[in-house]
N, C-alpha and C positions, 0 to 999 in steps of 0.2 A: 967820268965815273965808270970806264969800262972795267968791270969783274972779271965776269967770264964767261967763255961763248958757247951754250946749248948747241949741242951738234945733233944732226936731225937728218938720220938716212933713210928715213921712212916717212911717207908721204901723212902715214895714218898716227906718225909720231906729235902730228903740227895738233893733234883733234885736241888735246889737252889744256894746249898754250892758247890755241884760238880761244877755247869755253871759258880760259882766266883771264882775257883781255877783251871777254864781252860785255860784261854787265859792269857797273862804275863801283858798286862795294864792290867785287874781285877786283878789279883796278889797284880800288887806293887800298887794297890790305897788301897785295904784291908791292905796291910801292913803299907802303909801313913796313914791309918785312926785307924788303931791298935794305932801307938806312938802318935798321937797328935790328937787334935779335929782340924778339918778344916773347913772354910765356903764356900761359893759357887767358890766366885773368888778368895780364895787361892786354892780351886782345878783346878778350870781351866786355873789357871797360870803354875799349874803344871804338869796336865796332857792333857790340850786341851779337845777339848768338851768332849772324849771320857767317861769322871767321870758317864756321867749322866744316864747309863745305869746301871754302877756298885752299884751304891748308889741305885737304883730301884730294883737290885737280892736284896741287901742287906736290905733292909727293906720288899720286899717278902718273906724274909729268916726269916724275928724279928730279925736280928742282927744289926739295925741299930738305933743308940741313936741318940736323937737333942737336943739341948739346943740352948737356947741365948746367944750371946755376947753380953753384953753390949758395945758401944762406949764410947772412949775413949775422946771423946768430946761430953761434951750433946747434941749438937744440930744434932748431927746424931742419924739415927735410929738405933733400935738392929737389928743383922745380926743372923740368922740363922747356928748354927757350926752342924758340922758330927764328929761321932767316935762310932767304934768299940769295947768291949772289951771282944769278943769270942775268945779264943786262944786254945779251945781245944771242943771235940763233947762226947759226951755219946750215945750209940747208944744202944736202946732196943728194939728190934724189932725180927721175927722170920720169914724167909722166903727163900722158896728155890730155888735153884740155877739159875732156868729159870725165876722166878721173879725178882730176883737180875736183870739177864739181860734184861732184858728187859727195869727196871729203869735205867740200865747204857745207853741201845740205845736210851734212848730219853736224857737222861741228857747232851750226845753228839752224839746230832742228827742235822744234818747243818740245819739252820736256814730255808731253802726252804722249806725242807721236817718238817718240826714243824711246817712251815705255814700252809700246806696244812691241817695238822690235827686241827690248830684250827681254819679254815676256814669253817668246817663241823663243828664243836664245835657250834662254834658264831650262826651256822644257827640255829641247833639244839635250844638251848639258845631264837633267835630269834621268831622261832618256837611254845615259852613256855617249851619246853622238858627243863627242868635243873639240873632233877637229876642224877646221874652216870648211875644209872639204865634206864632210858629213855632215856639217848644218846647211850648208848649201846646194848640196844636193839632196838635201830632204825637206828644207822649205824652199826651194827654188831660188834663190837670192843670189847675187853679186858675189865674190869672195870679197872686193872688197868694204862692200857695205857691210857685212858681217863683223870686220875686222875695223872699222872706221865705227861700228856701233860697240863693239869688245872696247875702244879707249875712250871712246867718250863715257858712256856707262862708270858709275864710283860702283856697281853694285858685280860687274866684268871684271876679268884680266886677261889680257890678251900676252901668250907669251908663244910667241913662233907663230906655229901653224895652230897651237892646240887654246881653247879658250877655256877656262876656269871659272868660278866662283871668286871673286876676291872676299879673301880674309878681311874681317873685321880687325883689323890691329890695331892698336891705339896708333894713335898721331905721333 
């Protein structure tokens, strides 16, 4: 059932994919959205609210497709479906072993301790400071801990060097 293959040239690209293959509901909603296209409230018939964090890694990730349904009676509106069709990763990247770890302690790093880092983030951010290099050198941090907290973060956008607020947009 190979799809298609997530290419992944950044090491802080994997933060996404690891935090949707953590917990067993992200599991089985990627795996619901793998076989079939779903819409809002066939997920949450299915899974109870919990869908709506999953569907948010996953389009943090780019792996998240949308199309319309059309109804099956015109006089309702079109409904918005989800689906999946990453079933494998290509990873090009080069980096060493204390790097590696490092992406893996935030990729599963408990949710408190991810706040706190993007809590300095947002001020930073707030501040004007947005690029990796002026929040890092103004709370003293990693570049790449910064940037490994910008993907993990649904509240972050990490894009290049400069990190953002992410837009609330619908799903």
């Amino acid at each position: 059932m190979v799809k298609r293959t997530k290419l992944v040239n950044d090491i802080v690209d994997l933060i996404p994919i690891l935090h949707l293959l953590s917990t067993e509901t992200y599991k089985r909603i990627y795996s619901a959205l793998l076989e079939k296209w779903y819409t809002i409230e066939e997920l949450k018939r299915e899974f109870g609210e919990n869908f709506i964090d999953a569907l948010r890694i996953l389009k943090h990730a780019g792996m998240l497709e949308v199309r319309w349904r059309m109804p099956t009676d015109p006089s309702n509106r079109p409904e918005k479906e989800y689906h999946v069709n990453y079933t494998h990763i290509s990873a090009n990247f080069y980096v060493s072993l204390k790097e590696l770890n490092s992406v893996l302690e935030v990729a599963f790093m408990p949710d408190d301790e991810l706040e706190k880092y993007v809590n300095l983030i947002e001020a930073e951010i707030n501040a004007g400071r947005n690029s990796v290099a002026h929040i890092c050198k103004s709370l003293n941090l990693d570049p790449l801990l910064v940037r490994s907290v910008a993907k993990r973060s649904l509240k972050l956008m990490l894009k290049g060097q400069i990190v953002e607020f992410a837009k609330n947009d619908e799903i």
